[in-house]
C-alpha positions in Angstrom: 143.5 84.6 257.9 141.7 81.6 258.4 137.9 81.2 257.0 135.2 78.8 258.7 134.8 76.1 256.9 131.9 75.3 254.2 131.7 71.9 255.6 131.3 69.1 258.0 134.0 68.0 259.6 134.7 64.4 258.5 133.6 63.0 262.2 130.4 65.1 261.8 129.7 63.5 258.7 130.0 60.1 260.0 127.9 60.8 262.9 124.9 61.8 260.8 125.4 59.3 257.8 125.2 56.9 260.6 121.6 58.7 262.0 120.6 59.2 258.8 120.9 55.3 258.1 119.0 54.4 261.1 121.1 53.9 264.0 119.8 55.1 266.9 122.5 56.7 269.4 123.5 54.0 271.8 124.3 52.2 268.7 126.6 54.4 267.1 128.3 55.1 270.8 127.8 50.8 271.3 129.5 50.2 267.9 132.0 53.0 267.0 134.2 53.8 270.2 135.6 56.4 268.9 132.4 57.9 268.8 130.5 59.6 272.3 127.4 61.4 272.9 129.1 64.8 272.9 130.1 63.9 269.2 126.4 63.3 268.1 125.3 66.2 269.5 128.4 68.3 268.1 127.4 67.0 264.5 123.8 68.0 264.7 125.0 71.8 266.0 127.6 71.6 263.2 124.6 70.9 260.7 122.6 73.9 261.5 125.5 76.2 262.1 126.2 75.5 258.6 122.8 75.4 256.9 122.2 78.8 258.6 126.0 79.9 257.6 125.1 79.2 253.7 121.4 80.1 253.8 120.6 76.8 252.2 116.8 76.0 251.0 115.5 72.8 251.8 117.1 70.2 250.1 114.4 67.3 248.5 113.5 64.5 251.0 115.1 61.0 249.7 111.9 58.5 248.6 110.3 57.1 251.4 111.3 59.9 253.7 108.1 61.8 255.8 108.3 65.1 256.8 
């Protein structure tokens, strides 16, 4: 029996550590070939599937981050 995983997958994770430190998305897709649109917008579905999958409450915004 196979169970859904409790995380990102590793590509997802890239994706939004990338976001997350400020690239917009024709530099991640400019700078990482391995790396297209559909993958961005894969790692953002994957993010909510999960957070709704594990009920999570919001985490606490790094400094400097506005809501």
């Amino acid at each position: 029996m196979n169970e859904e995983p409790n995380r990102l997958t590793p590509k997802s994770l890239q994706v939004l550590k990338l976001i997350a430190a400020g690239h917009s998305y024709a530099q991640i897709v400019d700078s990482h070939p391995e790396l297209n649109y559909h993958d961005i917008f894969f790692a953002a579905e994957e993010a909510v599937w999960l957070d709704e999958k594990l009920g999570s409450e919001p985490a606490a915004r790094p400094s400097g981050v506005s809501s």
